[in-house]
C-alpha positions as CSV (number, residue, x, y, z in Angstrom):
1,X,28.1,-41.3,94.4
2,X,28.7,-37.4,94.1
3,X,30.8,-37.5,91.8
4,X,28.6,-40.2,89.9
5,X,25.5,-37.7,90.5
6,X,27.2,-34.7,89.7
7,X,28.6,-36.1,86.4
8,X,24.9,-36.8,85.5
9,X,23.6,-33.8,85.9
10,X,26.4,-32.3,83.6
11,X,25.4,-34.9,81.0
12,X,21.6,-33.4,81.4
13,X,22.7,-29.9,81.2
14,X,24.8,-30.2,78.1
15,X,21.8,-32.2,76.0
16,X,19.2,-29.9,77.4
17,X,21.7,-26.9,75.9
18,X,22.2,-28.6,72.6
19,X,18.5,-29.8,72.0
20,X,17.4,-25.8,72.7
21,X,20.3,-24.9,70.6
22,X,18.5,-27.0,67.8
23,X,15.7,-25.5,68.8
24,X,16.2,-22.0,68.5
25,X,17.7,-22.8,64.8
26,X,14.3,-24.4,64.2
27,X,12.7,-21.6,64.7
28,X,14.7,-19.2,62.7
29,X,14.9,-21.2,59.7
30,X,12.8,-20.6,56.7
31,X,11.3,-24.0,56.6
32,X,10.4,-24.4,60.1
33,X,6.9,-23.7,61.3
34,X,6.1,-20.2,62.7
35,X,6.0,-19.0,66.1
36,X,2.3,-19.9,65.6
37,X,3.2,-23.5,65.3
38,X,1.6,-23.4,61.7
39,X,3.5,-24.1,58.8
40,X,2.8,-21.2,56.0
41,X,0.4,-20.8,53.5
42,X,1.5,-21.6,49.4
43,X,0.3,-18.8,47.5
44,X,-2.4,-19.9,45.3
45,X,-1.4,-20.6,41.6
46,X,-3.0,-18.8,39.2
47,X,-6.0,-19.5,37.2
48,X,-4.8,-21.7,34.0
49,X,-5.2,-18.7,30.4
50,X,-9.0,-19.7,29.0
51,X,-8.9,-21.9,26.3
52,X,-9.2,-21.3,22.5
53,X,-12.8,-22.3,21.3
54,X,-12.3,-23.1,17.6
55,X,-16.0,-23.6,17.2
56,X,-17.3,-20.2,18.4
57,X,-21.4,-19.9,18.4
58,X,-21.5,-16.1,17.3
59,X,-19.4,-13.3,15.5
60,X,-19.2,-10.1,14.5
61,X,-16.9,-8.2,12.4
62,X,-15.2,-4.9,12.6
63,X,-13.0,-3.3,10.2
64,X,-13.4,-1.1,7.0
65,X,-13.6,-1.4,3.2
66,X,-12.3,-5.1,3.0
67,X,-14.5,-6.9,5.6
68,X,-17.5,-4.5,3.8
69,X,-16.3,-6.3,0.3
70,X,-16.0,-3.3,-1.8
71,X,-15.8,-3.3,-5.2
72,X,-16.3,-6.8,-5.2
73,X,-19.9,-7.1,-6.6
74,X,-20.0,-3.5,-8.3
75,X,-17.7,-0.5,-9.1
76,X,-17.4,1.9,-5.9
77,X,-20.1,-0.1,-3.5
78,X,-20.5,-2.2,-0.8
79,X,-20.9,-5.7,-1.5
80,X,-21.0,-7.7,2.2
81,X,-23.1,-10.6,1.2
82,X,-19.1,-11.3,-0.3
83,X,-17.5,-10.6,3.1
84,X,-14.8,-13.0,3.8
85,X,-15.6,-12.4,7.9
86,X,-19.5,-12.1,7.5
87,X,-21.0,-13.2,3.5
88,X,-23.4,-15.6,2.9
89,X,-22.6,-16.1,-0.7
90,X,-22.2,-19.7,-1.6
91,X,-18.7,-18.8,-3.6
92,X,-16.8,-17.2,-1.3
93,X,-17.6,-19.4,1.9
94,X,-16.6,-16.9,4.0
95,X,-15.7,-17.5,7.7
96,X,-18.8,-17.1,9.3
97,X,-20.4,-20.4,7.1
98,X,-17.4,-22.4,7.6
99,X,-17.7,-21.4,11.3
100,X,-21.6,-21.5,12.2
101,X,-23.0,-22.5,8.8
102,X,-25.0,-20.9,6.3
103,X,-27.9,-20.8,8.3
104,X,-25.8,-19.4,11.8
105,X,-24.3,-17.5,9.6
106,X,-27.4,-15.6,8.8
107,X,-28.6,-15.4,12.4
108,X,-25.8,-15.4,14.2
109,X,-23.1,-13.1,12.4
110,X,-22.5,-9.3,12.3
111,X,-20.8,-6.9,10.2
112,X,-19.9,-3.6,11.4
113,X,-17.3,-2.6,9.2
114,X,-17.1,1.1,7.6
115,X,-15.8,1.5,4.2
116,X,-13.2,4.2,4.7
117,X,-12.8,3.1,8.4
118,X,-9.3,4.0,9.8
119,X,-8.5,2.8,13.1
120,X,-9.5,5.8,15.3
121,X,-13.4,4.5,14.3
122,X,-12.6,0.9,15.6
123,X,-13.5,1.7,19.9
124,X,-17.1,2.9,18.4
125,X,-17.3,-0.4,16.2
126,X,-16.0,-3.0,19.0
127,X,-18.7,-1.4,21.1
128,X,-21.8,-1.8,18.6
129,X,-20.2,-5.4,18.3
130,X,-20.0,-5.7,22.0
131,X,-24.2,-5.2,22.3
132,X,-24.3,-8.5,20.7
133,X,-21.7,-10.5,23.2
134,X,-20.3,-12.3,20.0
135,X,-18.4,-15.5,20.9
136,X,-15.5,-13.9,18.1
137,X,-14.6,-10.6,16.9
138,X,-12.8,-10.9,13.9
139,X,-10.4,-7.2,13.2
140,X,-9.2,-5.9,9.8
141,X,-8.1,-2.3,10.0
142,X,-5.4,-0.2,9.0
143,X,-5.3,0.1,5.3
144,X,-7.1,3.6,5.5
145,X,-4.8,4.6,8.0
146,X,-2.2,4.3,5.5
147,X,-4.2,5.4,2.4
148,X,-4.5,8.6,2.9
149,X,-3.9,11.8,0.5
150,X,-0.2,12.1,1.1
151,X,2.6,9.9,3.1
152,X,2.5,13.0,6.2
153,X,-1.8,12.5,6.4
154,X,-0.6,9.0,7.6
155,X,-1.8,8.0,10.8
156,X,1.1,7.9,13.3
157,X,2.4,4.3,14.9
158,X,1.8,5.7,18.1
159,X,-2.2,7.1,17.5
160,X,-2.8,3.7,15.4
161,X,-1.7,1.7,18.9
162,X,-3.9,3.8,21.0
163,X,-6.8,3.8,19.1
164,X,-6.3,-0.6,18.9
165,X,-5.7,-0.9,22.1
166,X,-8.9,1.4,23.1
167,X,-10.5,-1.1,21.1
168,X,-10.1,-4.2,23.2
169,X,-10.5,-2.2,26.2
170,X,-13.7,-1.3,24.9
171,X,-14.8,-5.0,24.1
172,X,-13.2,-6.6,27.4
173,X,-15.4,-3.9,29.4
174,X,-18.5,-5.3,27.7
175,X,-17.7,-9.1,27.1
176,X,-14.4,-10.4,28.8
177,X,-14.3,-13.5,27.1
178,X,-15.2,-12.9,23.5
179,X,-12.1,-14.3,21.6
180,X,-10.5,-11.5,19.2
181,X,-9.3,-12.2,15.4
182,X,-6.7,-9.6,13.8
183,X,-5.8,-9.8,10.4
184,X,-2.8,-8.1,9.4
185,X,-3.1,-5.5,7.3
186,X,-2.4,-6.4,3.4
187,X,0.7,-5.4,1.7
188,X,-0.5,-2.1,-0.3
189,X,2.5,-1.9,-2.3
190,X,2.2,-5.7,-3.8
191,X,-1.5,-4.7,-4.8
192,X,0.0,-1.8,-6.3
193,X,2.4,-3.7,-8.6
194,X,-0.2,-6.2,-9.7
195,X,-2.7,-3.9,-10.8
196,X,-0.7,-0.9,-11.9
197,X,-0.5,-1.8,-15.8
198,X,-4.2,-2.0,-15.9
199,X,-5.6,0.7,-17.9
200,X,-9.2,0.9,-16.3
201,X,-8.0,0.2,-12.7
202,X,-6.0,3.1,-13.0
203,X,-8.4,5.1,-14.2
204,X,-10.5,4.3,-11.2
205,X,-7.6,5.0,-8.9
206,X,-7.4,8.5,-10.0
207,X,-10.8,8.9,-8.2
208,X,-9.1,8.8,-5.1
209,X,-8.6,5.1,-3.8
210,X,-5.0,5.2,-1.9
211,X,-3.4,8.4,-3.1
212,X,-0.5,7.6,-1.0
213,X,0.4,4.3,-2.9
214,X,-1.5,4.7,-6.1
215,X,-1.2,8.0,-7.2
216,X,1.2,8.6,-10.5
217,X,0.8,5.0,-10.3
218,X,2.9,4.5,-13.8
219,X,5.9,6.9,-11.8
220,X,9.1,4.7,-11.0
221,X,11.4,7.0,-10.0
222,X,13.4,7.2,-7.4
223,X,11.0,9.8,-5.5
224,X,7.7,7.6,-6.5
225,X,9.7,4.6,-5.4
226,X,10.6,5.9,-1.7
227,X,7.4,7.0,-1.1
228,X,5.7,3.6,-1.8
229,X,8.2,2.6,0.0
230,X,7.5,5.0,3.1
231,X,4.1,3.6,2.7
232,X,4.9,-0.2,2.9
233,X,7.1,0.4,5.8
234,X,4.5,2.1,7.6
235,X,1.9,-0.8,7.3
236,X,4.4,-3.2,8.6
237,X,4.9,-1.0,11.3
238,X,0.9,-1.3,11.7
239,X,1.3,-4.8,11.7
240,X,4.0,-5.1,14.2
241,X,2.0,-2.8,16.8
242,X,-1.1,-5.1,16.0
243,X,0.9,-7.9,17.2
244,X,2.5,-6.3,20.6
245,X,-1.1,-5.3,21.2
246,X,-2.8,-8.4,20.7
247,X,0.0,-10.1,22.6
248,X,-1.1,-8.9,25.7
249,X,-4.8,-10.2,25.5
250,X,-5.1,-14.1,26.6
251,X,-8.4,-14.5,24.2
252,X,-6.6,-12.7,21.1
253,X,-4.8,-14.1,17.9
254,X,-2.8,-12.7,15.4
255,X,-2.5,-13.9,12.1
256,X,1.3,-13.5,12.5
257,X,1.3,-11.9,8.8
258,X,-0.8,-13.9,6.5
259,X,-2.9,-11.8,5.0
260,X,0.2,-9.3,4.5
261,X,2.1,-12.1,3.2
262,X,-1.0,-13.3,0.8
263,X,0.3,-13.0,-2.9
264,X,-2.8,-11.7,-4.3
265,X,-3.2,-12.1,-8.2
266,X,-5.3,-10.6,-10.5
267,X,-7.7,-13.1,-10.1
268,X,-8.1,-11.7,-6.6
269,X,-8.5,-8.2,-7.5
270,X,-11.8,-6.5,-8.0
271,X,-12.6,-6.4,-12.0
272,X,-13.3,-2.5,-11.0
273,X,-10.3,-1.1,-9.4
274,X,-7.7,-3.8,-9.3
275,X,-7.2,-3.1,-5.4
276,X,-9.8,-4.0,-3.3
277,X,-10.4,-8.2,-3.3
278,X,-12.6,-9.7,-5.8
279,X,-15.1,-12.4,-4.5
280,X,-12.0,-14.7,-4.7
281,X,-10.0,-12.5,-2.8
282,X,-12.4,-13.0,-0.2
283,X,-12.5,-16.5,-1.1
284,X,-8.7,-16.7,0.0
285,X,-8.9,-13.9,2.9
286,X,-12.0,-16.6,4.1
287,X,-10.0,-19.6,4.1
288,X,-6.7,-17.6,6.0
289,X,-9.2,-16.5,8.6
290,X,-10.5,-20.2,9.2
291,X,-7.0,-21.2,9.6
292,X,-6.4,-18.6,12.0
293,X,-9.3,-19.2,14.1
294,X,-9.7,-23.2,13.9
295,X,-6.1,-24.1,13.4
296,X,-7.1,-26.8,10.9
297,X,-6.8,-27.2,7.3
298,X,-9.2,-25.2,5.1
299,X,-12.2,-26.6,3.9
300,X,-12.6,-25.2,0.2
């Protein structure tokens, strides 16, 4: 019997060890409860990115001579009625029709866009813009910034991201969820080529539209030619910053090039000074736009 009894208690002794043995790893291990007895919160996941609206109720524009329509209606003036962002004209069935329709359009669209707007003046336009709490913004900018008197009166990469990115700040302080539209900035140097061998659009360029790119615009040698090039090259590098930028904004799109890419004609050049888009040109930067924004065919 003592040796039966004392054999038993052994036998208690040895699972009691293991089963605080088992125990004690329990507790240590990572998906055991804790000391509390209370298994550990998941970390919340985070809010799903806001969708797209394709069918925004309100918009405004900001930009300079291109979103104004310059040249478009009338030699050296202002023609917005045109605007591929904002016009009302029946013929160019700009973005704002397609978008809200004429009449929303009317009501419910606003340009501020500066002819000879660079982009250190786009913070005080996103915040006139940002009084209204427009569903959209839509951005061109950036052409200035490259037209200037010389190649060195360029604005640098590094002042063009700050003043963009002051921008947004600007509109996300006022309206978080406005959705933002950038265009990239058009390919000077193709505009150049297609309107260089008219007589009277060169005539009009010597009044000072791009010096950078137009001036001695018959000049093809190799110094002309590098610093067309050194103009080109800078725009892209426009483009490429207004990319990053609008990269790290949930409620912006890029246009990933298309307007740059746009092989504008004659057709699409103003009758005035073969640079600036005609009331086709705005026709075509109208339908890009809608693209952009609806991701859906064009309605022409």
């Amino acid at each position: 019997m003592r040796t039966r009894s004392h054999r038993s208690r052994a036998a208690v002794a040895v699972v009691s060890a293991a089963l605080l043995g088992v125990a004690g790893c329990d507790a240590a291990g990572g998906a055991s409860p804790s000391p509390g007895g209370t298994q550990a919160k998941a970390k919340p996941s985070a809010p799903p990115p806001p969708a797209w609206d394709s069918s925004p109720a309100s918009m405004a524009a900001v930009g300079d001579s291109i979103t104004r329509g310059f040249d478009a209606c009338s030699v050296l003036s202002d023609c917005p009625e045109v605007s591929w962002a904002t016009g009302t004209e029946t013929d160019v069935n700009s973005l704002a029709v397609r978008l809200l329709g004429a009449s929303g359009a009317a009501a419910r669209s606003w340009n501020y866009a500066a002819t000879g707007a660079r982009m250190a003046d786009l913070p005080a336009q996103m915040a006139k813009a940002a009084v209204r709490r427009p569903a959209l913004v839509t951005v061109m900018a950036g052409a200035n910034d490259a037209c200037r008197s010389s190649v060195a009166a360029m604005t640098s990469v590094a002042d063009f991201r700050a003043s963009f990115e002051e921008s947004l700040k600007t509109l996300r302080r006022a309206v978080p969820r406005s959705q933002v539209y950038v265009t990239s900035v058009p390919d000077l140097k193709r505009l150049w080529s297609q309107g260089k061998g008219n007589a009277l659009g060169q005539q009009v360029w010597k009044l000072g539209i791009c010096p950078s790119m137009l001036a001695d615009a018959d000049a093809v040698d190799a110094v002309a030619t590098a610093r067309r090039d050194e103009v080109r090259g800078r725009v892209e590098a426009y483009n490429s910053v207004l990319k990053e930028v609008c990269a790290t904004d949930r409620l912006c799109r890029f246009d990933g090039g298309a307007v740059f890419d746009y092989a504008f004609g004659a057709a699409q050049l103003s009758p005035w000074d073969f640079f600036h888009p005609s009331r086709d040109g705005q026709a075509r930067l109208a339908e890009i736009a809608y693209r952009g924004v609806t991701g859906k065919k064009a309605v022409t």
